[in-house]
Every structure is written in C-alpha cells, then in structure tokens.
N, C-alpha and C positions, 0 to 999 in steps of 0.2 A: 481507553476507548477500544471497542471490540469493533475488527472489520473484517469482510471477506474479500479475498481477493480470487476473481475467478475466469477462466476462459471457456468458452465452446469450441465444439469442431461441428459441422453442419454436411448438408447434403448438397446446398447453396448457397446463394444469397439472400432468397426473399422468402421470410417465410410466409408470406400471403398467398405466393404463389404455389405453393407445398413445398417446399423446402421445411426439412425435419432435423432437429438437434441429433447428435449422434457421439456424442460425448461432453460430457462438465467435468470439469477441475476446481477445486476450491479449496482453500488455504486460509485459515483462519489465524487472524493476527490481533493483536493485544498491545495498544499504545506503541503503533507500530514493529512491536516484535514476532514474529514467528512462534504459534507457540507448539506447533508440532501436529497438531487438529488438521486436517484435512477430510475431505469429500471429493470421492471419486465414481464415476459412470459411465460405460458405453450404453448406448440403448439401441435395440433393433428399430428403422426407422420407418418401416415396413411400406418401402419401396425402390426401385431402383437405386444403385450410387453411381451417377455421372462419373465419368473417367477424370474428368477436370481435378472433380472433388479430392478423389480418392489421389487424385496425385499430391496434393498439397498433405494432405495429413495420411494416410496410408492403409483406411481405413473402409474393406472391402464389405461387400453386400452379403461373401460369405463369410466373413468374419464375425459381422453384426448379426447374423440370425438366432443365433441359441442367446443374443443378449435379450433383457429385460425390454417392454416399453416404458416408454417415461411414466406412464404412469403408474406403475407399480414400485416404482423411485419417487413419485414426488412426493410423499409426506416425509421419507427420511430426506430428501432435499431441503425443504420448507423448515421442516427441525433445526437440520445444520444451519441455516443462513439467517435464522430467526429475523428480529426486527433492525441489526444492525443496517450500515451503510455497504453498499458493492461496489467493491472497486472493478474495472474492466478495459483493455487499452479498445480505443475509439468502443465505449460501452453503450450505444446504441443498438451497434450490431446484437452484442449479447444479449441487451434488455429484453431486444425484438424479439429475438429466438427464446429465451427463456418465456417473457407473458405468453407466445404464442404456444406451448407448448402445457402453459398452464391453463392457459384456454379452451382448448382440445380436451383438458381433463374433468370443464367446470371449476375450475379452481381460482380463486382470489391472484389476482397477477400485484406483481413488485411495484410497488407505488418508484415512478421515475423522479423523485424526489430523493431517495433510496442513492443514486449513479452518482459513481464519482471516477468521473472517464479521464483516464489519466496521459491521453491522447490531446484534450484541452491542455490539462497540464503543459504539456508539454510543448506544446505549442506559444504559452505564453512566455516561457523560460528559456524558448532554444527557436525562436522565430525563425523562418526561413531553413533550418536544418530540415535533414532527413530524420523522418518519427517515428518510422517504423519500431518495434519492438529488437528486432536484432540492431538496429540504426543505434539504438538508446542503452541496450548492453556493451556495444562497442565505445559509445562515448562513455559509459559509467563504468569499463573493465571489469563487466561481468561477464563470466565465467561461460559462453553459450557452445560450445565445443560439440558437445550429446545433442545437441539441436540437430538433427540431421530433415527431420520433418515435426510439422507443427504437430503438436498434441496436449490437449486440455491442462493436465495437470503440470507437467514440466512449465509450459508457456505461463500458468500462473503460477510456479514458485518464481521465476523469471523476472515475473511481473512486480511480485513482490518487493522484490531485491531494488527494480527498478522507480517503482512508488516511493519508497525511504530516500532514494537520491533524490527525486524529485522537491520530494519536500525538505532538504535540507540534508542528507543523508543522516548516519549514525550517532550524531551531534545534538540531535531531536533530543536524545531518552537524559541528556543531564535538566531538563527543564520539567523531566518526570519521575524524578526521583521519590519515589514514598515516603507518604508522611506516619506519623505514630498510630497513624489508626488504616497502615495498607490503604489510605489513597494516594491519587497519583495527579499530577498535575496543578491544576488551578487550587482544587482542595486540599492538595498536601503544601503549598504555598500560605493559605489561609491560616495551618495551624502550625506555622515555622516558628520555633524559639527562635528572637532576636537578640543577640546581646548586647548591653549597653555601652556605647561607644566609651573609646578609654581615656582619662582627662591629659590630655596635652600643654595645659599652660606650665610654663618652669616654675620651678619651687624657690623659697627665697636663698637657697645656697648654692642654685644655678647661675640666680642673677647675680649673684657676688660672685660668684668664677669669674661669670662673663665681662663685669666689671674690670676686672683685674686684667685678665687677658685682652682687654681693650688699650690699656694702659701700657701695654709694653710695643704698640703698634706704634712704628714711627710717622712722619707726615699720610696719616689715612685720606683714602681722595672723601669721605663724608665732610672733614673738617673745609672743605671750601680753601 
C-alpha cells in the first residue's frame, strides 16, 4: 500500500484569513516502508511573514522571494501524491492549507476521506500524554537532535518513523511478506503454500516399546 506522508510550514494559521503555504515536505512510503521518493518546496507566499511565524520555522520573506508560487508547483505536487492516502500529524491543519492553496489555483482539492492524522492516532494509543510530534519521537527514541526549527521535510521523515510506531512499529512488514507473484499482504496470504500437517499417531513398534517400558514400572499411581 502506497502513502504519503507530509507536513507544511505556513504564514499562519487560518488560511481563510490569507494565510499562505510556504513549504511541503512529502515522503513517500510503500506498505509502510520508506522507499526514498520524496517531494520538496518552498513557495513565495507573496506577502508579508509575521515575526511569529518565521520564528517557529525560520523561514524569512527574503528568503521566500526568488521561490516559486504554488502554483507553478502544483501539478508536480498532485503527480507526486497521486490518489493514495495522506498521512499528516493533527492533518486538518495540512488539509486546510493544502485545498486552500489548490483553490487559489482552480484546482481539484484532496478529497478529506484521503487524511489519516496521525494526531487521532495518537491520541487513541497514548490518551492523556503529551502528542506533540517532538512529545512522540521522545517516547518512540527517535532520533530528533537536527530538529532545531520545524521544517516540511525533516518533520515528515520524523513523522514517518513516528506513523510505523504508531501502528505497531517495524513488526508490521512480517505480515507483508511477498507472495509468488510480488504481492504483498492479504494477497500474498491467499496464495501461501500450506503444507500438510505431519501424521503423529505411534506406529505399531512404538506401542510395543511403550508396552514393555510400562512393564518394568513398579507400583504406577494409574494402577489405583
């Protein structure tokens, strides 16, 4: 099963309010593996960057200028993330900024059937904890050290690593072992050789041992 996993960096929070995407990250994964496939983008947001913002991800108004707008990115966007599912931690936020962004361009937005916010996840699994995404690499001893400020792509390999714990960690891929024809999963279960179980009743020169070796047992507690 093919997914993406991905994060945004934004201008804000609301993008109804004008609030503009300002980087994607996305990570493409294969029955939960990594398979090296990513999709990367700044985009100029073509307005102001709040101080707030740019504190949290680092990402200044002159930096963003000579970048791209979204929309000269979003068909190779829509390519990369084709019709699988999108992973996203609390993937509302993303949704938003992403259809709003596809919005802007006339373009088809991500049907929210698509989300799989792994923020719910998480919440079902670790009730009451801290959920945050650094919260979830500390309890799963991952690796976030380079984390210094959030940014698209790092936060979804992160995320990545973070989704496999979620679901059971790296224990998942023996249940997806390929079958004779490279499927994986349910289908390579389908066309499993079984072999036929092995016959266990003793032979008739077992039960004459067993005979015998009964025979030399003094008062057995059977005999009552």
């Amino acid at each position: 099963m093919r997914e993406i996993i991905f994060d945004t960096e934004t201008t804000g929070l609301d993008p109804q309010s004008g609030d503009r995407m300002v980087e994607i990250g996305c990570i493409e994964m294969v029955n939960r593996v990594e398979t090296g496939r990513t999709f990367h983008a700044y985009f100029n947001p073509e307005r102001a960057m709040p101080a707030e913002a740019e504190a949290v991800h680092g990402l200044s108004a002159v930096f963003l200028a000579d970048k791209p707008r979204f929309a000269e990115k979003a068909d190779e966007l829509i390519a990369f993330i084709g019709d699988c599912p999108l992973v996203a931690h609390n993937a509302g936020f993303d949704f938003g900024f992403l259809n709003a962004e596809l919005t802007l361009c006339k373009m088809a937005i991500v049907p929210r059937e698509r989300m799989v916010d792994t923020l719910a996840i998480a919440r079902m699994r670790h009730p009451g904890a801290k959920l945050s995404l650094d919260a979830l690499c500390m309890r799963y001893g991952i690796d976030r050290s380079h984390r210094t400020k959030h940014g698209a792509l790092l936060d979804a390999e992160l995320l990545a690593q973070v989704y496999v714990e979620l679901q059971g960690g790296r224990q998942i891929g023996l249940a997806l072992a390929a079958g004779p024809d490279g499927e994986a999963g349910p289908a390579a279960r389908r066309h499993r050789v079984f072999r036929p179980a092995r016959p266990h009743d003793a032979g008739a020169q077992e039960l004459s041992a067993h005979a015998e070796f009964l025979k030399t047992i003094t008062s057995p507690l059977w005999s009552g």
